[in-house]
C-alpha positions in Angstrom: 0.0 0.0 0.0 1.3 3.5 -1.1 1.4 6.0 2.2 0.1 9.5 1.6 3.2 11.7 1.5 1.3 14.8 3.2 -0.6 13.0 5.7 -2.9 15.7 7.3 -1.2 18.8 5.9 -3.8 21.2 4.5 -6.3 19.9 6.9 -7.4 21.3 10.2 -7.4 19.4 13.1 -10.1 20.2 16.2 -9.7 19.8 19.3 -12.3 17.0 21.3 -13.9 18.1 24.8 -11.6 15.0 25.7 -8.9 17.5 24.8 -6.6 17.0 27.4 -4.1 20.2 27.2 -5.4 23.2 28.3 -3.6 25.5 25.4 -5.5 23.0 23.1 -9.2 24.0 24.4 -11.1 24.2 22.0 -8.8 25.4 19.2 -8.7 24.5 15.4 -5.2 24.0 14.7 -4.5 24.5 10.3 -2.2 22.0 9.3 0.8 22.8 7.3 3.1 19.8 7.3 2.7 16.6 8.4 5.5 13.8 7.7 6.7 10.6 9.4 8.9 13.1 11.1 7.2 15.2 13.0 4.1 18.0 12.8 3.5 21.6 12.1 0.1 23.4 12.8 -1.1 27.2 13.4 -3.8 27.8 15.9 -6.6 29.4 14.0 -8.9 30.5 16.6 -7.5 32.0 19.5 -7.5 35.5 19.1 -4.3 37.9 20.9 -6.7 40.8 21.4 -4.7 43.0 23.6 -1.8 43.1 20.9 -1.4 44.9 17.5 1.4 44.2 15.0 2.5 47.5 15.2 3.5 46.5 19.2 5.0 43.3 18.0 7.1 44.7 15.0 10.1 46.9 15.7 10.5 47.7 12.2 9.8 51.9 11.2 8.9 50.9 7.4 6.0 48.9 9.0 4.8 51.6 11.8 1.8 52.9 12.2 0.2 51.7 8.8 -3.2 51.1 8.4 -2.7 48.3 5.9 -1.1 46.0 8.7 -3.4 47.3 11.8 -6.4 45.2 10.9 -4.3 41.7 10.3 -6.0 39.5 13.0 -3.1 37.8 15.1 -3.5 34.6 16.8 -1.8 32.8 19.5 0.0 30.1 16.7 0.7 27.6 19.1 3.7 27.1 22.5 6.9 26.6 20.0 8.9 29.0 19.1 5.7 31.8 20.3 8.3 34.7 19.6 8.3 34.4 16.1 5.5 35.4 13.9 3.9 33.1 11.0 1.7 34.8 8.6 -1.2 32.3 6.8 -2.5 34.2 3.7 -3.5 33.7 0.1 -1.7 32.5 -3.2 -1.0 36.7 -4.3 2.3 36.8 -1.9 5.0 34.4 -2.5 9.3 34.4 -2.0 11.8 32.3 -1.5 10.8 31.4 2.0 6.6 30.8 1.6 5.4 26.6 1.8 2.5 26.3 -0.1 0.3 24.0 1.3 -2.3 24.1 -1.2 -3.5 25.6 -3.9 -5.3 28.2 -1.8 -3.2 28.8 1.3 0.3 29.7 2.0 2.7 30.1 5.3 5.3 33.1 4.9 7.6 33.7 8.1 9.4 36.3 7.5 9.7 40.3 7.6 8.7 40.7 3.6 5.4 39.8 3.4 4.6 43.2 6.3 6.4 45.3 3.9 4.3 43.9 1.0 1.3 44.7 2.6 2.1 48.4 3.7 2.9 48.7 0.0 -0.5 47.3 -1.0 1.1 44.5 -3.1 0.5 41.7 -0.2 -2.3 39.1 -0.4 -5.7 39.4 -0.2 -6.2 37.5 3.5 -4.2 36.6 5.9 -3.9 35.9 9.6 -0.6 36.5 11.5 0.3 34.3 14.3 2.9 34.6 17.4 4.3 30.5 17.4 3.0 27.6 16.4 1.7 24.1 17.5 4.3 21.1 16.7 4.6 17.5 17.3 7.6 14.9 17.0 7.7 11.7 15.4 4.5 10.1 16.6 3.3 12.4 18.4 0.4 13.4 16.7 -0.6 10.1 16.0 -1.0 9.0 19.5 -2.9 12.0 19.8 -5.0 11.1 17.7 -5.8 7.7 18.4 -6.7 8.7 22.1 -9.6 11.3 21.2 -7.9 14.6 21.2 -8.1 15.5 17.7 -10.9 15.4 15.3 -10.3 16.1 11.4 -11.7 18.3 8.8 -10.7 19.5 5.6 -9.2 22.5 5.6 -10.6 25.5 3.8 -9.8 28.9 3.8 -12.9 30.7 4.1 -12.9 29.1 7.9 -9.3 30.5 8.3 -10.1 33.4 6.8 -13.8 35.2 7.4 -14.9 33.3 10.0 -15.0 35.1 13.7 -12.4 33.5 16.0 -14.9 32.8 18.5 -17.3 30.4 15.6 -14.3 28.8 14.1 -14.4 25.6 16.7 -18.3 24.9 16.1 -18.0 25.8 12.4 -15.6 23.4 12.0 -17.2 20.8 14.3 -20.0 21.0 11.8 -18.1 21.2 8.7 -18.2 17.1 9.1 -21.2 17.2 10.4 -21.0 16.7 14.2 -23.2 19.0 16.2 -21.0 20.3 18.7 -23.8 20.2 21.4 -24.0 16.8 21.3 -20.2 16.1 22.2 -18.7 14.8 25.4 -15.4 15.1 27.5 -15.3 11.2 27.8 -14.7 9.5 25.3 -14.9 5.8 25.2 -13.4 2.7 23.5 -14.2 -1.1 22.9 
């Protein structure tokens, strides 16, 4: 049997009321790579309110521009939370963006803001501080004990849905009504 070579990249993984990591409540995860070798996700949902870009950025081409004020940032996940990841769409690309599909993109550096104040960036994107990662195995093992469900990934969830409807939305997206879920989970 052939293995898929991208396992769950491009998909988004939800987190189960069985969830049992606390930074993990509730939160739809966007999966960029996924290999025998370890995992890479951004948290989608969980909104850094108290924090602008411009606070973030110490950068005076990027200060104080409307065109990066109203990127939403997200708390990306607990690795590396220092360094910013920007999801966005196919119109921004250099030598450092992983396309994970045909729609959506991960850039991680410093051109993509100055792309943006110049009004040459992409259409959407979402900018978050670290990201969510898991070793060899890890993820799998995860899996199989009821922390993760799995949807496909779209970006119309990443993008234009409010943080706060992205875990039902995607709950329902494979049609699971969230009110009917439980925190135990069991097996035969």
């Amino acid at each position: 049997m052939k293995k898929n070579k991208k396992f769950l990249s491009g998909k988004f993984l939800i987190a189960s009321p069985s969830m049992a990591d606390p930074r993990f409540f509730k939160s739809v995860i966007y999966m960029i790579i996924h290999k025998n070798e370890g995992a890479m996700g951004i948290v989608i949902n969980q909104p850094i309110i108290e924090t602008k870009i411009n606070n973030i950025i110490n950068n005076e081409e990027l200060k104080d521009n409307s065109n990066i004020d109203n990127i939403p940032i997200t708390y990306g996940g607990p690795v590396d939370t220092k360094k910013g990841f920007i999801l966005h769409t196919s119109e921004f690309k250099d030598e450092t963006t992983i396309k994970v599909n045909s729609e959506i993109f991960l850039t991680s550096n410093i051109n993509i803001l100055k792309s943006i104040v110049k009004g040459n960036g992409p259409k959407k994107s979402l900018f978050a501080l670290g990201y969510a990662g898991w070793f060899a195995g890890q993820l799998e093992d995860e899996l199989l004990n009821d922390g993760w469900l799995v949807a496909p990934g779209n970006s119309k969830l990443i993008f234009e849905c409010k943080a706060e409807k992205k875990w039902s939305e995607a709950i329902k997206s494979i049609g699971i009504n969230p009110n009917f879920l439980s925190s135990v989970a069991g097996k035969c």
